[in-house]
C-alpha positions in Angstrom: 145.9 163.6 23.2 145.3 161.9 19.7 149.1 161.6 19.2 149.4 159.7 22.5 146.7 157.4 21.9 148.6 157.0 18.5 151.7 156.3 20.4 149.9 154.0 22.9 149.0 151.6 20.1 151.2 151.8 17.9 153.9 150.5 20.9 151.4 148.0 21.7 150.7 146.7 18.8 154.9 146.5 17.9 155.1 144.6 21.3 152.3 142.2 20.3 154.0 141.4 17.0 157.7 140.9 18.3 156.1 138.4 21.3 154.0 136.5 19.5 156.3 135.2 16.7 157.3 131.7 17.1 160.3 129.8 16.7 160.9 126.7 14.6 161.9 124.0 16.9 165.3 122.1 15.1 165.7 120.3 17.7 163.0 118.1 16.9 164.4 114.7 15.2 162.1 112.3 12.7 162.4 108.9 12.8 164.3 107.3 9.5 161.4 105.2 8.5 163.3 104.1 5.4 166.3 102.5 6.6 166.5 100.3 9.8 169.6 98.9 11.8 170.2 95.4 13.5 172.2 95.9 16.5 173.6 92.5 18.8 175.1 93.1 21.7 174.9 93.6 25.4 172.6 95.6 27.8 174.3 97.8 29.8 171.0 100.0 31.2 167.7 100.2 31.6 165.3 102.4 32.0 161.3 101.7 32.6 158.5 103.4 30.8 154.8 103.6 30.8 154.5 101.2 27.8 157.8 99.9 27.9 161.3 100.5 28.6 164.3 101.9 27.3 167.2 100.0 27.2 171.4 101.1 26.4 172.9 98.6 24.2 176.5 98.2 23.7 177.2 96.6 20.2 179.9 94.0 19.5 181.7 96.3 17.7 181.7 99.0 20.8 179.0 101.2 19.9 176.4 102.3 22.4 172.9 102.3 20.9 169.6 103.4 23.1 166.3 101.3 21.9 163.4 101.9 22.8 161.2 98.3 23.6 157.7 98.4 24.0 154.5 95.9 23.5 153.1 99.1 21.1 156.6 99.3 18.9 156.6 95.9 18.4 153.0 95.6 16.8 152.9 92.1 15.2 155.8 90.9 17.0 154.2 92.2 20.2 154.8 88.1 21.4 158.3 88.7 21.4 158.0 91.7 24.3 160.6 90.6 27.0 162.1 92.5 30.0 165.9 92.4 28.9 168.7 93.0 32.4 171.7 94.6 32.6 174.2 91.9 31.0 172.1 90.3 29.0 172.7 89.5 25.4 170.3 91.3 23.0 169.2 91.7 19.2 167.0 94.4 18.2 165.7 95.9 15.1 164.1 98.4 13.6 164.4 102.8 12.5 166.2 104.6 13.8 167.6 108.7 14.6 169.9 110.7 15.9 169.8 112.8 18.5 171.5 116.3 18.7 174.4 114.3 20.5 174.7 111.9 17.8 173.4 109.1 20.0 171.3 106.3 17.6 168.2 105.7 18.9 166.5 102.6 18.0 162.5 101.8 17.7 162.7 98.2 18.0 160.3 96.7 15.4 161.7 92.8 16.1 163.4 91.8 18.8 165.3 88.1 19.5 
């Protein structure tokens, strides 16, 4: 009887350590606050948030960029907040990351 109880917890104890461990998320991306990229060019999409909105950018050069606008990001240039359309012509700037795609993603600091 004592060995089964022994059994009994040392199983559950072995399945409490192997389900509880946790996993270090890598897919988590930091935003480069040292370096920051101006981007002109032309909306192609956007996307509406609570705050803000999210807006696809296609570069002169051909590059598509995804920056995030919002009245919050832009914090002293909050005056500058506009509501940019598909076709418009755009200049943002401000840090940026990439995502696990390679997509740039751009918090827009200023925006013209």
């Amino acid at each position: 009887m004592k060995a089964s109880y022994t059994i009994l917890l040392l199983t559950f104890g072995l399945l409490l350590t192997t389900s509880c461990t946790t996993r270090k998320n890598n897919d988590v991306q930091v935003e480069n606050k040292e370096e920051t990229i101006s981007v002109t060019g032309t909306v192609m999409h956007t996307e509406n948030g609570k705050d803000g909105y999210m807006a696809t950018i296609k570069s002169e050069d051909g590059k598509d960029y995804v920056a995030t606008i919002s009245i919050v990001n832009l914090g002293r240039n909050a005056g500058s907040f506009k509501k940019y359309e598909v076709g418009d012509k755009i200049k943002v700037k401000g840090p940026f990351w990439k995502d696990e795609e390679g997509k740039v993603h751009i918090t827009v600091r200023q925006l013209n």
